[in-house]
N, C-alpha and C positions, 0 to 999 in steps of 0.2 A: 504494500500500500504506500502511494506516495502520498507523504506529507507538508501539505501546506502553510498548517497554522496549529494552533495548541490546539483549534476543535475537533480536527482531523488526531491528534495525539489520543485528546482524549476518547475518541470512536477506535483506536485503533484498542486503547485496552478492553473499553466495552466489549471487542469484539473479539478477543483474545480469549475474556473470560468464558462467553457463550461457546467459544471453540474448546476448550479445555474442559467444558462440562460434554463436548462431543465425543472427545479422546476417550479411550478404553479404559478402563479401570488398573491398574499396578495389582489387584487382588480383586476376584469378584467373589463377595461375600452370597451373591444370590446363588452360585452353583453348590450343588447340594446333591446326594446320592440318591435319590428317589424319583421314581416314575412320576411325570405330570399327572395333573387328572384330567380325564379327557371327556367329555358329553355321553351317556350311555346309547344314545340315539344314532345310528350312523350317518344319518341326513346332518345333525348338528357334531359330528366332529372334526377335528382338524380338518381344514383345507375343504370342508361344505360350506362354510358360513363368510360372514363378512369380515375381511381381514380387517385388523386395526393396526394404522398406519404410526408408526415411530418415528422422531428426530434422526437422521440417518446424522451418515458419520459424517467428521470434518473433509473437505476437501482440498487439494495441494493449495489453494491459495488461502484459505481461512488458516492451514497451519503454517505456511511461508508466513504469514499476518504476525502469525501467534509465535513464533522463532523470531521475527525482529522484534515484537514488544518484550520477549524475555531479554533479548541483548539490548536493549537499553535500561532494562533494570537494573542491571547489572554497574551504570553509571551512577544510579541515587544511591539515597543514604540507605541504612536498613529500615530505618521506621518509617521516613516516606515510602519506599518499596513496598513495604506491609500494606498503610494507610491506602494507597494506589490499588494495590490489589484487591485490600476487603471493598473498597468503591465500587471497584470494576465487577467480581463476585455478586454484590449484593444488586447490580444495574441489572446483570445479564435476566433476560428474559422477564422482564419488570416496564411498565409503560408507564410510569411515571418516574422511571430514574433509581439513583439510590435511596438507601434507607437512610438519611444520616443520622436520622434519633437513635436507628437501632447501633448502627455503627459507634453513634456518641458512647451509647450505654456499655454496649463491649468495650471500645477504651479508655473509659470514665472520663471523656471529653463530652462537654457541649455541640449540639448536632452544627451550632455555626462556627463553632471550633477547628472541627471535621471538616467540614467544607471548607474554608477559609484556608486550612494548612494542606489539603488535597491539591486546591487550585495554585498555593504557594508552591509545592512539588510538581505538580505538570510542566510549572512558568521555569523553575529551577532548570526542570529535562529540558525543554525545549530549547534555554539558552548555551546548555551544556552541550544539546546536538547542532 
């Protein structure tokens, strides 16, 4: 993704974060040694009914996306890097943005605290790139 301005910065984490909840799991806690259950009916089982569609996976340019927003992590500080990330996390898949209240409450910061020191660290990367 090229970037133009801090708002393109900041879409780029937003967009990192949703990518990252696309990636594979490091441990899947849902595999388990037991048979599905399946419909007794053979009209209603697998593969007779209406499939239910899932979030597919990332795509080479959502995780190209999501490998540059890590290598610039890697320029902030550690608590901006955090701060940045729980933002970006808490945006993904949300239409009204972040939570900063909840964000405040996890870091015993005021939500315009949050904010104010998030946008302070975007402005920081940006001049840093």
């Amino acid at each position: 993704m090229k970037i133009n301005g801090v708002d393109d910065l900041i879409e780029l984490f937003f967009q990192a974060a949703k990518t990252e909840r696309k990636l594979p799991r490091a441990y899947d806690l849902r595999a388990k040694g037991c048979w599905p259950t399946y419909a007794d009916d053979p009209e209603l089982a697998y593969g007779y009914n209406d499939a239910v569609l899932t979030v597919g996976g990332a795509n080479t340019q959502e995780i190209g996306d999501y490998d540059q927003a890590l290598d610039m992590t890697q320029i902030m500080d550690d608590s901006d890097r955090k701060l940045v990330w729980a933002v970006a996390h808490s945006a993904a898949r949300r239409t009204r943005g972040p939570a900063w209240t909840k964000i405040g409450k996890l870091t015993g910061m005021h939500a315009q605290t949050v904010k104010r020191r998030f946008e302070q660290a975007i402005m920081e990367l940006w001049y840093k790139i």
